[in-house]
C-alpha angles and dihedrals in degrees: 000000000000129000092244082055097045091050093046092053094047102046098105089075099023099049087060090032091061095035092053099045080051099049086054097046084055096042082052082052088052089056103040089055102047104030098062105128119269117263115270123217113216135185087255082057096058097039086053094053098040084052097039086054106034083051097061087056082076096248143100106265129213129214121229102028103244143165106224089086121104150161115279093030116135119219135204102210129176102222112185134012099223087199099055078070098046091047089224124138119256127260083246094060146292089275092049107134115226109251091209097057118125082254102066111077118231089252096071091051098035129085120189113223108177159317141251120205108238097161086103094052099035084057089052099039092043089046098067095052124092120247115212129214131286106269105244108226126278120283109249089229131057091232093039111115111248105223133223142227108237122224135196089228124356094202112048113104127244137172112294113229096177140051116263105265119241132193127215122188115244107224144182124203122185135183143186139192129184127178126174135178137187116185123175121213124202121231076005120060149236131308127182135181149191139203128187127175135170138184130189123176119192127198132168115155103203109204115003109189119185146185140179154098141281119280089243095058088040086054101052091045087057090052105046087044080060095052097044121114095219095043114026099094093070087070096063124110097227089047097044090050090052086056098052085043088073083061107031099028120216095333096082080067095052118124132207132258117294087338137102091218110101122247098224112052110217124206130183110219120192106208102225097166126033126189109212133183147194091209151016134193109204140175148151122170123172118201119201130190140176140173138186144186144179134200125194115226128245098252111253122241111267121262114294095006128128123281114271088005128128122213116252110288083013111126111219088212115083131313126261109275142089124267115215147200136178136180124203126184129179136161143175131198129179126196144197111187115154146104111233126225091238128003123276132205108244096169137011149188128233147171106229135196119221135209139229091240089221118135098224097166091106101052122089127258 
């Protein structure tokens, strides 16, 4: 007796067999596909999208927004993980978490250092430099002449009372991704399936204020800061790295395989311009569905038998089984709607010194 035989004989019990083993491997499918856990929105979520979107503003963000930042502050921050590039583990461990990565806010990466009174040079700065006039409010009507406050002279300059203004654009981005199958099985059935995400990210920041000076004067301050007897040996490697150590522990001292270039590269940045505000609207939600279905077949004639045809004792409905289908949603979101008392800094600008990024303690001097 052949197999073809063999199969043919014995299809009253193999033909549901195999049509009811198949209808449970695509309900578990079902299942599978729609029961994966929502998504969970966590602290490191909301860090990541408040410094992805500040960043595309083209400044450094902070995170959280504050208000003890200032121009003239130095800063001790650790810049680049060399080892997120090389893909190898960390001396502290396999499960080690980047420091640099978008979810860690600049504040637990950050020291600052110290600070460099610029109260003197922003008045004088700030005094040479024209106020305008006080914007009248808006005409009612489109056509309507907005009028004007008149000045004796628009450019002399005068005391500033206020901070400059800035304007950042409020902007929306949404996205949506859809993906769908249906795949047909022979002797099994039939499973299909649906995905549907969208995304949306909201940002408007209300009223930006800013100060600062140009990057020329930020740059010689720096230096001279540098060359100073009392204060220059803050901007040494080995010292800037103590003070992130307070922060970072030991592993800011950490070296690469094999290697005397440190693994963390360390910057000082001196903040000559902040952006400050009195309120931010803020807000990122993400939606996700997903559906499934499965269909038992309609078990096949048996081998050799006629088209269309079931073998004795055989039903021509479906096969025994269990169809299945299944629905998931979830969805995270995550606002920031509020004036603030006094402005705070949520974003600066700095010119920075870098390092070598060479341990050197162990050489002779």
């Amino acid at each position: 007796m052949n197999l073809r035989q063999s199969i043919s004989e014995n299809w009253r019990w193999i033909g549901p067999l195999v049509g009811a083993l198949g209808s449970v491997m695509l309900a578990a499918l079902v299942v599978l596909w729609t029961a994966s856990p929502p998504e969970q929105q966590t602290a490191s979520d909301i860090i990541a999208d408040w410094n992805r979107t500040i960043s595309k503003l083209g400044i450094e963000p902070v995170f959280p927004p504050e208000e003890d930042i200032y121009v003239g502050d130095i800063f001790a921050v650790v810049t680049e993980d060399h080892l997120d590039n090389t893909g190898k583990p960390g001396p502290a461990g396999p499960n080690a978490i980047s420091t640099l990565s978008p979810s860690n806010p600049l504040l637990n990466r950050a020291v600052k250092i110290d600070h460099v009174d610029m109260t003197k040079m922003l008045k004088e700065f700030y005094g040479q430099l024209p106020v305008f006039s006080t914007t009248t409010p808006r005409p009612v009507a489109d056509r309507d002449i907005w009028t004007q406050v008149a000045d004796a002279d628009p450019f002399v300059a005068s005391p500033h009372k206020f901070l400059s203004l800035a304007a950042f654009p409020a902007f929306t981005i949404k996205t949506s991704n859809t993906a769908s199958g249906d795949m047909a099985l022979p002797l099994i059935g039939r499973l299909r399936f649906s995905g549907d995400r969208k995304d949306s990210e909201e940002l408007e920041i209300v009223f930006a204020e800013t100060y600062g000076i140009p990057t020329v004067m930020a740059a010689a301050i720096l230096g001279n800061y540098c060359q100073d007897p009392y204060s220059q040996s803050a901007c040494i490697e080995q010292n800037v790295r103590d003070h992130l150590s307070f922060l970072m522990g030991g592993k800011v001292k950490d070296l690469l395989p094999n290697s005397k270039n440190y693994r963390f590269e360390v910057e000082l940045h001196f903040v000559y311009r902040a952006y400050l505000t009195r309120a931010i609207n803020r807000r990122i939600a993400a939606s996700v569905m997903k559906e499934a279905n499965s269909e038992r077949a309609t078990p096949l004639a048996a081998p050799g038998a006629a088209a269309g045809a079931a073998p004795q004792g055989q039903p021509s409905t479906a096969a025994p089984g269990i169809d299945a289908s299944g629905k998931s949603q979830s969805a995270r979101e995550s606002s920031l709607d509020r004036a603030f008392q006094r402005p705070i800094v949520f974003g600066y600008r700095a010119v920075k010194k870098s390092f070598k990024g060479i341990d050197t303690s162990a050489e002779v001097k």
